[in-house]
C-alpha positions as CSV (number, residue, x, y, z in Angstrom):
1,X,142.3,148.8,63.8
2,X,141.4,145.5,63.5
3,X,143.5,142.3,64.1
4,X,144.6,139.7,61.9
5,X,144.8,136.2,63.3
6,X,147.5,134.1,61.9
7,X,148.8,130.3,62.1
8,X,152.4,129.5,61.8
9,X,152.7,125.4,61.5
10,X,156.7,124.2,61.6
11,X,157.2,120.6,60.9
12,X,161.2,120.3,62.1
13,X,163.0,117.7,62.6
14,X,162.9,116.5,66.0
15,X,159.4,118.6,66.9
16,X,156.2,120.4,65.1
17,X,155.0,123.3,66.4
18,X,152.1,125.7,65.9
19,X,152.0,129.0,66.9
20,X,149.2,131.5,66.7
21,X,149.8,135.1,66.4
22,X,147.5,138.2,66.5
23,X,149.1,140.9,63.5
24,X,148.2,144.7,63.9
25,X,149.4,147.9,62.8
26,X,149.5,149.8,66.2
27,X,150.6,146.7,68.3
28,X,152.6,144.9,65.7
29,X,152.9,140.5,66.3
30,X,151.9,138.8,69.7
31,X,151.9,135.3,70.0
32,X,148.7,134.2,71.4
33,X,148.8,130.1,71.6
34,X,152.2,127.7,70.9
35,X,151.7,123.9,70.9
36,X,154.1,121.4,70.3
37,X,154.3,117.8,69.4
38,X,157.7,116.0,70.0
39,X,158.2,113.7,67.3
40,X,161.6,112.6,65.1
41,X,161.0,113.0,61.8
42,X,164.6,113.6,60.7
43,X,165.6,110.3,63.0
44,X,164.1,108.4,59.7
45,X,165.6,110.8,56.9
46,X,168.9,111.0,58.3
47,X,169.1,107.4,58.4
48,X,167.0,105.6,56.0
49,X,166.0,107.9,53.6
50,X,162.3,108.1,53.7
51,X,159.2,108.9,56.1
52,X,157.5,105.8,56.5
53,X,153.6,105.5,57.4
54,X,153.8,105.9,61.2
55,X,155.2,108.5,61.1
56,X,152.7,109.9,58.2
57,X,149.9,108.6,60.0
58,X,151.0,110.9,63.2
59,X,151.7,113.7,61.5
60,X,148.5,113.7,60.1
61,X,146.9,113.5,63.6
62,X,148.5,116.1,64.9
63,X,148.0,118.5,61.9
64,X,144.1,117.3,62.2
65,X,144.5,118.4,66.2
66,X,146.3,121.6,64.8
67,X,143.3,122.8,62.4
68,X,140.9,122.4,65.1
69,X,142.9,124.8,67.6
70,X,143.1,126.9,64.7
71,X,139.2,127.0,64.2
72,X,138.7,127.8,68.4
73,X,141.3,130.9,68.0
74,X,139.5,132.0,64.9
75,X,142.6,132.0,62.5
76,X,142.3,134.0,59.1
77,X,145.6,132.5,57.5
78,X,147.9,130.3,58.1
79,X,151.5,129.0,56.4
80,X,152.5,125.6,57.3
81,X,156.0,124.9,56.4
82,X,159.0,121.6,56.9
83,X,162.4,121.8,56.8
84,X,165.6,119.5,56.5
85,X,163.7,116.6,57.6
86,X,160.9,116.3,54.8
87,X,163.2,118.2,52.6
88,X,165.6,115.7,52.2
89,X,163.6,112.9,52.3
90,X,162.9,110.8,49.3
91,X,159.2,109.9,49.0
92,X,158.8,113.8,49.5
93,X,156.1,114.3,46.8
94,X,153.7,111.4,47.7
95,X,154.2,112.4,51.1
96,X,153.0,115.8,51.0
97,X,150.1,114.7,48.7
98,X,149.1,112.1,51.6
99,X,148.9,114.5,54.0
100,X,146.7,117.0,51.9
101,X,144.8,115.1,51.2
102,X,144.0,113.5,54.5
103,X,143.9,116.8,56.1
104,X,143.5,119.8,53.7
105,X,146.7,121.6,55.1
106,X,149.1,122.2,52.1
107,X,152.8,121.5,53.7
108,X,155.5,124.0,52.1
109,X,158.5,122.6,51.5
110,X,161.1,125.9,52.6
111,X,165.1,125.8,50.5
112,X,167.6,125.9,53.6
113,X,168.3,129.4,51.8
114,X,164.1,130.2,52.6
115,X,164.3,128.9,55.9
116,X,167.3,131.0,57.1
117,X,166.5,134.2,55.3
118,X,162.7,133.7,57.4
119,X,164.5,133.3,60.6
120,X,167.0,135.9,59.9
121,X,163.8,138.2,59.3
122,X,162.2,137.7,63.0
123,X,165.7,138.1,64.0
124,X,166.3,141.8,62.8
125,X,162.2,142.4,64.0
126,X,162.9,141.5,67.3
127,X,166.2,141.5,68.6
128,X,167.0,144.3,70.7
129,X,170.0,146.0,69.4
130,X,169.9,144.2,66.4
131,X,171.6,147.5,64.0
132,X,174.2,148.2,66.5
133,X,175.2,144.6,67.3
134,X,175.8,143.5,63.6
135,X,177.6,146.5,63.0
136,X,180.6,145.2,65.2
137,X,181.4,141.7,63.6
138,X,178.5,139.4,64.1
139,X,177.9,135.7,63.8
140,X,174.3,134.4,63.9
141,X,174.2,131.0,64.8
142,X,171.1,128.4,63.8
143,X,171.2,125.2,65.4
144,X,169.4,122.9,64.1
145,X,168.6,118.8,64.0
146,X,169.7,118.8,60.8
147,X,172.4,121.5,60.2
148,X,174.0,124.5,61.1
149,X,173.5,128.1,59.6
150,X,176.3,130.3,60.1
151,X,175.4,134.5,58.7
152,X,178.2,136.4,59.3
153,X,177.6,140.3,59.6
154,X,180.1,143.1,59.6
155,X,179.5,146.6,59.2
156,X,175.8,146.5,59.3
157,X,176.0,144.1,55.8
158,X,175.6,140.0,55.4
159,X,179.2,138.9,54.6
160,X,178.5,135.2,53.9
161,X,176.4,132.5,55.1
162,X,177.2,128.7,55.2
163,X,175.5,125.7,55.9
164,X,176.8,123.1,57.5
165,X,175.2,119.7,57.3
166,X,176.1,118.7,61.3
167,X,172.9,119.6,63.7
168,X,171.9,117.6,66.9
169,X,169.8,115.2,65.6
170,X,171.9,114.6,62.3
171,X,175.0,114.1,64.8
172,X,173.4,112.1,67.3
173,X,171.8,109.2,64.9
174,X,175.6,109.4,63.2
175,X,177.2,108.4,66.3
176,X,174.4,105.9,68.3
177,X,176.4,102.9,67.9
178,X,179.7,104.6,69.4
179,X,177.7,106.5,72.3
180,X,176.9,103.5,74.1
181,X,180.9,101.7,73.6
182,X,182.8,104.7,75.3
183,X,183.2,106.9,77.6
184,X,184.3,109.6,75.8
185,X,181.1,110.8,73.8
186,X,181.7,114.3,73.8
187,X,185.2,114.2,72.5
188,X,184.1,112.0,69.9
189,X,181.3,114.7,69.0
190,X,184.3,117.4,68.7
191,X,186.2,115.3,66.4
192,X,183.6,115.0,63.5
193,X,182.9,118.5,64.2
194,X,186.6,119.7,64.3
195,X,187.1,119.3,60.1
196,X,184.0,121.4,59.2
197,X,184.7,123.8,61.8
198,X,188.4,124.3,61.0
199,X,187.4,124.5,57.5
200,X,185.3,126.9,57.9
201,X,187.5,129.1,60.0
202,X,190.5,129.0,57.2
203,X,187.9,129.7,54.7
204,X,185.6,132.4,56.1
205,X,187.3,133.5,59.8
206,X,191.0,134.3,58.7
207,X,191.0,138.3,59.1
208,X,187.8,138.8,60.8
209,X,187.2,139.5,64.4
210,X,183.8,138.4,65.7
211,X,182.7,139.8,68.8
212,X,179.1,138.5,68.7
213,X,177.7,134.8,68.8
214,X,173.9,135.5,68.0
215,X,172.7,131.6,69.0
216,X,169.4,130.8,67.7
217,X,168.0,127.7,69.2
218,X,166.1,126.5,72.6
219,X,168.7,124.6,74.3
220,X,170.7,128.3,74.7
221,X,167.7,129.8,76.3
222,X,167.5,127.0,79.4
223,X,171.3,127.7,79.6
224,X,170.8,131.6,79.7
225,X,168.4,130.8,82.6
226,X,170.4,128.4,84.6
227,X,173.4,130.8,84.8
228,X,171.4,134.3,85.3
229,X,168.5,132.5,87.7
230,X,166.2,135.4,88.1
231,X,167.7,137.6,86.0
232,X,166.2,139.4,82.7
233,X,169.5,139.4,81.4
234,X,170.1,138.3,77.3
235,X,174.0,138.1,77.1
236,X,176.7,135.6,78.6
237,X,180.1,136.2,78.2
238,X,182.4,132.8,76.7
239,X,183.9,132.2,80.5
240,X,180.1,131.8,82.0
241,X,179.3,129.5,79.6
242,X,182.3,127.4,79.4
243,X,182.1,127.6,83.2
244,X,178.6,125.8,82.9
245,X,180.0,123.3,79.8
246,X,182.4,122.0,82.1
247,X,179.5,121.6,85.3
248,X,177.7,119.9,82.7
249,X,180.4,117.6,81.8
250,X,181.0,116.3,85.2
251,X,177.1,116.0,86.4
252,X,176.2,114.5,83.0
253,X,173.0,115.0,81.1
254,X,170.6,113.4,83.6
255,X,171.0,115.6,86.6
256,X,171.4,118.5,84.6
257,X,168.1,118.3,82.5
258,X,166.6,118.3,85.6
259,X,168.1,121.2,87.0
260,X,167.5,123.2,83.6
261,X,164.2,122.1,83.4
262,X,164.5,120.0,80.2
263,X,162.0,117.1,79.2
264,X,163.0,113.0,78.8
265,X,162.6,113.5,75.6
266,X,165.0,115.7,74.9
267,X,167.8,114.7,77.0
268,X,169.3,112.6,74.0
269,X,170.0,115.7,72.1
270,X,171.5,117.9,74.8
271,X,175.2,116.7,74.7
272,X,175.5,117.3,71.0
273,X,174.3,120.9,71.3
274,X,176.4,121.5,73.8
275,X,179.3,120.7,72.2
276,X,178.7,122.6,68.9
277,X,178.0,125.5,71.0
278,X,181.4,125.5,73.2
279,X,183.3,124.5,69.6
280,X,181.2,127.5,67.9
281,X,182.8,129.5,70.7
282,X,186.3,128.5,70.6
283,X,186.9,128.9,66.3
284,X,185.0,131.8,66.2
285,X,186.5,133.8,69.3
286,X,183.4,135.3,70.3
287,X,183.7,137.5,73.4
288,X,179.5,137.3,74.3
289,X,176.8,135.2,73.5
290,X,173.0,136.9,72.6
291,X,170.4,134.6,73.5
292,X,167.6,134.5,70.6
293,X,164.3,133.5,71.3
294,X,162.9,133.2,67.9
295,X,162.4,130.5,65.4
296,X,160.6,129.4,61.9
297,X,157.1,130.2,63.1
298,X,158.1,134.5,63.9
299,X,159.6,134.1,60.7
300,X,156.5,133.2,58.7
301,X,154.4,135.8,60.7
302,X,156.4,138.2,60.3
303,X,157.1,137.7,56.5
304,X,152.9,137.6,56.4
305,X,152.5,140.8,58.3
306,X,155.3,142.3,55.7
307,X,153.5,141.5,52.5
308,X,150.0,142.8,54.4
309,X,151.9,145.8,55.3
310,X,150.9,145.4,58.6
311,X,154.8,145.9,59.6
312,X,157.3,148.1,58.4
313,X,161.4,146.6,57.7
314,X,164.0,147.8,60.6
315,X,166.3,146.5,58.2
316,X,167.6,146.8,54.3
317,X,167.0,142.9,53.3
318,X,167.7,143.3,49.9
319,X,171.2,145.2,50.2
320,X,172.1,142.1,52.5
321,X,171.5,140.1,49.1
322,X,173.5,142.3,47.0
323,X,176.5,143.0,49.8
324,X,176.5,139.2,49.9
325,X,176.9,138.6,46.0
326,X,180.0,141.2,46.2
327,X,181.8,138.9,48.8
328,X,181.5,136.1,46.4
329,X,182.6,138.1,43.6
330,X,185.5,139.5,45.6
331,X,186.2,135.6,46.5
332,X,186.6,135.1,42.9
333,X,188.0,137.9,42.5
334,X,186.0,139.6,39.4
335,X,187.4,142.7,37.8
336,X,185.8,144.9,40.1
337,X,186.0,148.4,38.0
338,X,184.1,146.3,34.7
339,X,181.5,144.8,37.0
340,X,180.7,148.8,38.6
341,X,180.5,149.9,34.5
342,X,178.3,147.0,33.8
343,X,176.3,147.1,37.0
344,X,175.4,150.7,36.8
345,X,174.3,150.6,32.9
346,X,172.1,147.4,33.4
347,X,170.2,149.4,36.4
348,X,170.0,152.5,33.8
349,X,168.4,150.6,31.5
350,X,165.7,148.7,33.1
351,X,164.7,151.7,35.3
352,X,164.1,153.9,32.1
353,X,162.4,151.3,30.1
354,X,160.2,150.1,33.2
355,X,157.3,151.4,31.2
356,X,157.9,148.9,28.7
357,X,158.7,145.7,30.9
358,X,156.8,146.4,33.6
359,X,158.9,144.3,35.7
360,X,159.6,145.0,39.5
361,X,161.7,145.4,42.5
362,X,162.3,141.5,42.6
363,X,163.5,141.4,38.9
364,X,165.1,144.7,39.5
365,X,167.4,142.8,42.0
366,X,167.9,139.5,40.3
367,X,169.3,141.7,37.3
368,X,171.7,143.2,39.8
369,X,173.3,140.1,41.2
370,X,173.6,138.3,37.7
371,X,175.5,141.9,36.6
372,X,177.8,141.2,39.6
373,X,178.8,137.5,39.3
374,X,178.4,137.0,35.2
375,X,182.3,137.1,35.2
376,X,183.6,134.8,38.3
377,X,183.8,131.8,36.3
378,X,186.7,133.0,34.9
379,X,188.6,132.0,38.0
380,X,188.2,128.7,37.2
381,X,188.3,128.8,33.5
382,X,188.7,131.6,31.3
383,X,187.3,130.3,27.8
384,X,184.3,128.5,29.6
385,X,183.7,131.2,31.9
386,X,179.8,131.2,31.6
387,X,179.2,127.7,32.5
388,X,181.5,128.2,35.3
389,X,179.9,130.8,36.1
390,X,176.9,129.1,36.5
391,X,178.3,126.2,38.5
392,X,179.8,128.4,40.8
393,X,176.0,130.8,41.1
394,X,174.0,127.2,41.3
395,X,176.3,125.9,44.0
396,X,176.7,128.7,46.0
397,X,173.6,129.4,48.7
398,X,173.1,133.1,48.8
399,X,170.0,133.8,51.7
400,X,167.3,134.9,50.7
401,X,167.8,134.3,47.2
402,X,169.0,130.2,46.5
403,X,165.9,128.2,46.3
């Protein structure tokens, strides 16, 4: 059968990337080219605001460089898609319209609730192990520039995913003045890490064993590397790698880069991601790390290969969707035995008067997750319950469904 050629572009924070991929049936997604161009995008968000023109002006280059190597690999589609660092910006719109229409690519602007539930897609594609690893109290871990995603699994289902607004590049703008007046940058990392991860842990962690760190990220892969040298190996336990934190620590980022084979460029952000990786460890009390080699770009051809039907799911998205909208109604605690009555005569209804509405899966689901948090506003106030109800649905980020 014959193969679809497809472009993922990822504008993040700290680099863009562009990977090509050939999409079959038989042989499923290989990744035939990857280019990337190091440049800091979030360093301006995070700070001032805004993109300003340099920074435009090289993006656009690069795209225009992108769409020719596009052209020589005879790509059929492509998705090009930014993250935290144009997402948050706020000359967003006329941004996005510059680059159009300098260069014809359309840049997507992906929800941090779209850009984790991609990720978490490659993720359950790829990952070997993936059913029987979630299954025994599971945390998968997205470093970012710009945040951290934290998914925790149990029992094969989503439990609850948070996003915390800390990553590497966000961290290590925050801090630039203090690096360079003492000698105790890490600690100072752990303490503005220490409130969001406690908080976290009281919140989310208080009767729940993880055994699993699932680290997304390509710092962790240079790590994995360094302590297995030739090995194939995927795993490290939490003694190897605080073993390795601590070798770090004393040789300092300079001599290790070199010995892990990092880039100049990327030395800056090294410290910061080591430190959210040994803190990650410690509050969650994860036995073993799984290195991940995915990121944004296996997301989007893998989401492009599932609406083709070139692939078929290893995994039940959706129920991770509906299991996660019972956690938060359990949080709230709803009155479960109304909310199975109302649930199941919602679902009776639409499926027998499909004929009528015509509506689909999609609707079918969105349906099902209003049925099951229409009541938890009456936590918070019992004769205003819908609008709290609301607040509570708007600010909470379910993956895969907040946009």
């Amino acid at each position: 059968m014959a193969c679809t050629m497809f472009a993922a572009i990822d504008v993040g924070s700290y680099e863009v990337n562009l990977k090509i991929y050939e999409l079959s049936t038989r042989k499923g997604i290989r990744v035939v080219n990857h280019v990337r161009h190091r440049m800091e995008l979030g360093k301006e968000t995070y700070v001032t605001g805004k993109i300003g023109t340099q920074m435009v002006d090289e993006l656009c280059r690069v795209f225009i460089d992108f769409q020719r190597i596009m052209k020589e690999f005879g790509v059929e589609d492509y998705r090009a898609c930014a993250t935290s660092a144009v997402r948050e910006t706020k000359n967003r719109i006329v941004l996005l319209d510059r680059i159009y229409l300098r260069t014809g690519i359309r840049l997507e602007t992906l929800s941090n609730s779209e850009q984790r539930f991609l990720g978490y897609k490659a993720i359950a594609f790829n990952a070997e192990r993936f059913q029987e690893i979630i299954e025994k109290g599971t945390a998968i871990v997205d470093v970012g520039g710009g945040s951290i995603q934290i998914s925790l699994f149990d029992k094969d289902n989503m439990v609850t995913t948070q996003n915390i607004r800390l990553g590497t590049l966000r961290l290590r703008e925050r801090l630039s003045d203090v690096a360079e007046r003492t000698i105790r940058y890490a600690g100072v990392i752990e303490e503005l890490l220490n409130n969001e991860m406690r908080t976290y842990k009281k919140l989310y962690l208080k009767d729940r064993r993880i055994r699993y760190l699932l680290l997304v990220g390509s710092y962790i892969q240079y790590i994995n590397r360094y302590i297995h040298k030739d090995s194939d190996a995927f795993q490290i336990t939490k003694e190897e790698f605080i073993t390795f934190y601590d070798e770090f620590i004393q040789k300092g980022q300079l001599v290790m880069a070199s010995e892990l084979g990092i880039s100049n460029e990327n030395i800056s952000l090294m410290l910061p991601t080591m430190v959210i990786y040994k803190r990650l460890l410690e509050e969650t009390g994860a036995e073993n790390v799984v290195i991940l080699g995915m990121d944004l770009g296996d997301g989007l051809a893998y989401d492009f290969a599932e609406r083709k039907k070139l692939l078929r799911p290893k995994h039940n998205f959706e129920n991770d969707i509906v299991e996660a909208a019972r956690n938060i109604a359990r949080r709230y605690h709803t009155n479960r035995n109304h909310t199975q009555t109302m649930e199941k005569i919602a679902l009776t209804l639409f499926d027998k008067t499909k004929s009528v509405h015509g509506l689909g899966k999609r609707e079918r689901l969105l349906l099902q997750i209003s049925v099951l948090l229409h009541d938890c506003g009456k936590y918070i106030n019992m004769a205003q319950s819908s609008a709290c109800s609301y607040n509570i649905i708007m600010a909470t980020e379910i993956i895969g469904l907040s946009h």
